[in-house]
C-alpha positions in Angstrom: 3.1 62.6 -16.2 3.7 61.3 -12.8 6.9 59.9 -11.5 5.4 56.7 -11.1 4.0 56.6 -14.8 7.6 57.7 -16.0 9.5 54.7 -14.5 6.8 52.3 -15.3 7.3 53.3 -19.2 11.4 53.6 -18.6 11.2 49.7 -17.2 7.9 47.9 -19.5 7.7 50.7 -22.3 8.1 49.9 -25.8 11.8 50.8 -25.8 12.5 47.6 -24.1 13.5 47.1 -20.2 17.4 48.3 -20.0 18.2 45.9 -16.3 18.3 42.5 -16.3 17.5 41.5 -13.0 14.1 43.8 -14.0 13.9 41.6 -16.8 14.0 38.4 -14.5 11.2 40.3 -12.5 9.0 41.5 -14.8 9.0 37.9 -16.9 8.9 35.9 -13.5 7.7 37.3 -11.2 4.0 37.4 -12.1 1.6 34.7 -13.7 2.6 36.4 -17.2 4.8 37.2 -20.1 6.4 40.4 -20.9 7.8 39.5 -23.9 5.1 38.1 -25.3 2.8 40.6 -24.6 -0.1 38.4 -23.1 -0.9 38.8 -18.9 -1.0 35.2 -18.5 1.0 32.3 -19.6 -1.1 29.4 -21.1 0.1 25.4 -20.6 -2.3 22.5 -22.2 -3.4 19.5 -20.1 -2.4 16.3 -22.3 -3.7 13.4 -21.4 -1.8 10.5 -20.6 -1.9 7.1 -20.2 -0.6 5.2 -17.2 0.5 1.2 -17.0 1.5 0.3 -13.7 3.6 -3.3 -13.3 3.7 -4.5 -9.9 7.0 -7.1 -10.3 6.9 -8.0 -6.4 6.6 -6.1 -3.2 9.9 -4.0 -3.6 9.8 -3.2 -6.9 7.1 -1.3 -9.3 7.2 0.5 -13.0 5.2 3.0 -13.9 5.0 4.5 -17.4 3.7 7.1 -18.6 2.9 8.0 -22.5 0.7 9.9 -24.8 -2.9 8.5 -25.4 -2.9 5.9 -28.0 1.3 5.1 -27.6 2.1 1.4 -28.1 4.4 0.1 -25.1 6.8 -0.8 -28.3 7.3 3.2 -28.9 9.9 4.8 -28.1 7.6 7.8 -26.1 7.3 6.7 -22.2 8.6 8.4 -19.3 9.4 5.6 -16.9 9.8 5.2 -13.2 11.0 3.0 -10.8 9.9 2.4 -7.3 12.2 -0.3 -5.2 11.4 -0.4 -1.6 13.9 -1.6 0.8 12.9 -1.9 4.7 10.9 1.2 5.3 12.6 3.6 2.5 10.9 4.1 -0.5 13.3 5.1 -3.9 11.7 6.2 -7.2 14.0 6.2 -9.8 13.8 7.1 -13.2 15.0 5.4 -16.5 18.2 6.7 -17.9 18.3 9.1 -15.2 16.6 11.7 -16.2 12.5 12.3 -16.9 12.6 12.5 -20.6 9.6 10.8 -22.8 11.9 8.2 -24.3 11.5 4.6 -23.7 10.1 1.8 -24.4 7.9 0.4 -21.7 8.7 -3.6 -23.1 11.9 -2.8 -22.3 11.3 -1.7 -18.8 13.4 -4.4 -16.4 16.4 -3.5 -19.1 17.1 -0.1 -18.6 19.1 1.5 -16.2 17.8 3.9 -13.3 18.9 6.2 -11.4 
């Protein structure tokens, strides 16, 4: 075999990749997964439903939730937009961009 074929099977062979910054290469650095054994990595498009609630002309919510969520569950993410002279902020309720909150309870939570 040729050198080149030798080191490919030392670094993806079945006996497992001995390196770990060839690990972080070989599983990140291309479209797929090398310990999963497929070339590409899949993701799902969910669709999503969108309210948007203009309060006044600094500040707007938009949530975000499964298809089909009530705006009484407890499964939006939620953002805030406040506008102050020519800067824009979004902000995002508790903080972080978790599906979470309750979209009735929007101009009650806390963002940041």
């Amino acid at each position: 075999m040729s050198v080149i074929t030798d080191l490919y099977k030392q670094l993806f062979g079945r006996k497992g990749i001995a390196d770990g910054n060839v690990i972080d290469m070989a599983e990140h650095g291309r479209a797929g997964g090398v310990s999963t054994g497929q070339p590409f990595k899949f993701t799902r498009k969910v669709d999503e439903k969108t309210l948007i609630d203009e309060v006044d002309s600094t500040t707007t919510y938009i949530g975000k939730a499964k298809t089909g969520s009530s705006t009484s569950d407890a499964v939006w993410q939620i953002k805030k937009i406040v506008t102050t002279g020519t800067v824009t902020e979004i902000l995002f309720a508790d903080g972080d961009e978790n599906y979470n909150n309750i979209w009735n309870d929007r101009t009650s939570l806390t963002y940041s």
